[in-house]
C-alpha positions in Angstrom: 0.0 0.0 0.0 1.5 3.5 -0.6 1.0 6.1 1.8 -0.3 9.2 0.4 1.6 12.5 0.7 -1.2 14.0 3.1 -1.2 11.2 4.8 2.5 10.8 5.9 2.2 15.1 6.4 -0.1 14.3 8.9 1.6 11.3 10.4 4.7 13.5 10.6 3.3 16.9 11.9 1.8 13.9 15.1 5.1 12.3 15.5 6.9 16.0 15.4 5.0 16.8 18.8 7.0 14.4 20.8 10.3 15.8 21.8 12.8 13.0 21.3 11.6 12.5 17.4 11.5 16.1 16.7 15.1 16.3 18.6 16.2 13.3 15.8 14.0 14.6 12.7 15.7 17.8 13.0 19.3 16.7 13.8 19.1 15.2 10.0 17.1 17.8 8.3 19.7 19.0 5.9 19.5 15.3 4.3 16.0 15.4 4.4 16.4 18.6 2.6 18.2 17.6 0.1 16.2 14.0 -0.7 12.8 15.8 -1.0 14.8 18.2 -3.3 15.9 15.5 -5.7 12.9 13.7 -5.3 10.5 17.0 -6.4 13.0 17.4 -9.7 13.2 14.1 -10.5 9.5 13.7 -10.8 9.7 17.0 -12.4 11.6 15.7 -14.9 9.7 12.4 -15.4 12.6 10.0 -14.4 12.5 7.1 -12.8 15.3 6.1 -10.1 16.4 3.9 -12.6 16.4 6.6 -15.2 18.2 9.1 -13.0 21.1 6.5 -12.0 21.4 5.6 -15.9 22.4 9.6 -16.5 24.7 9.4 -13.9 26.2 6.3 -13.9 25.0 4.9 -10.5 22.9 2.6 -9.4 19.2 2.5 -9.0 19.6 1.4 -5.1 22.0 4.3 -4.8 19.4 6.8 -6.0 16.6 5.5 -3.7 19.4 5.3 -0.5 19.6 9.3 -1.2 16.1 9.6 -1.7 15.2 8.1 1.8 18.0 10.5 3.3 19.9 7.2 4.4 23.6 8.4 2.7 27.0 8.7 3.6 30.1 10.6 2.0 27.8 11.9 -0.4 30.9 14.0 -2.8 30.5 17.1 -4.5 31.3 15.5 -7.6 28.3 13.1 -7.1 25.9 15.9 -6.2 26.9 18.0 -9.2 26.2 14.9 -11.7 22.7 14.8 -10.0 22.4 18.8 -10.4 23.5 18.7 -13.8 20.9 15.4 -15.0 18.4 17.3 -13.1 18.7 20.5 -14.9 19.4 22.0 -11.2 22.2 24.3 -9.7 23.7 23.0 -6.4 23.5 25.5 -3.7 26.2 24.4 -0.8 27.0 26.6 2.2 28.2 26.5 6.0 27.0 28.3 8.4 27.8 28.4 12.1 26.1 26.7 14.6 25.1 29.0 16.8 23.7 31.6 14.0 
């Protein structure tokens, strides 16, 4: 069964009341970022995962670990293959903790 985008929103904005999930949810928020971003463009552009990997010479399984926000080492040379099959600029700052 797939779960329906309101559906998970919903199910999110309960489980982001208690404090230790929403303490965990937000301490990976950057790769959450970043998989909902490739996810909306790659709809966007009508690919599947497989699709996707095929332009940049990956793997399907690596496109849906990045797309569940479950990466590691994810290199700048990697994320500007995706940018570039995705028609997409990346964006990539720092900023200081405590700011």
């Amino acid at each position: 069964m797939k779960l329906k985008t309101k559906d998970f929103d919903s199910l999110l904005n309960k489980e982001l009341k208690n404090k230790d999930f929403k303490k965990e949810y937000d301490a990976l928020s950057n790769e959450f970022t970043l998989a909902k971003e490739i996810i909306k463009l790659r709809k966007k552009k009508n690919l599947t995962q497989k699709d996707l990997a095929e332009k940049i010479g990956t793997s399907q399984p690596a496109i849906a670990r990045i797309e569940s926000g479950n990466y590691r080492n994810l290199s700048l040379t990697f994320i500007n293959r995706l940018a570039k099959a995705l028609d997409a600029e990346p964006i990539i700052h720092l900023k200081s903790k405590g700011a």
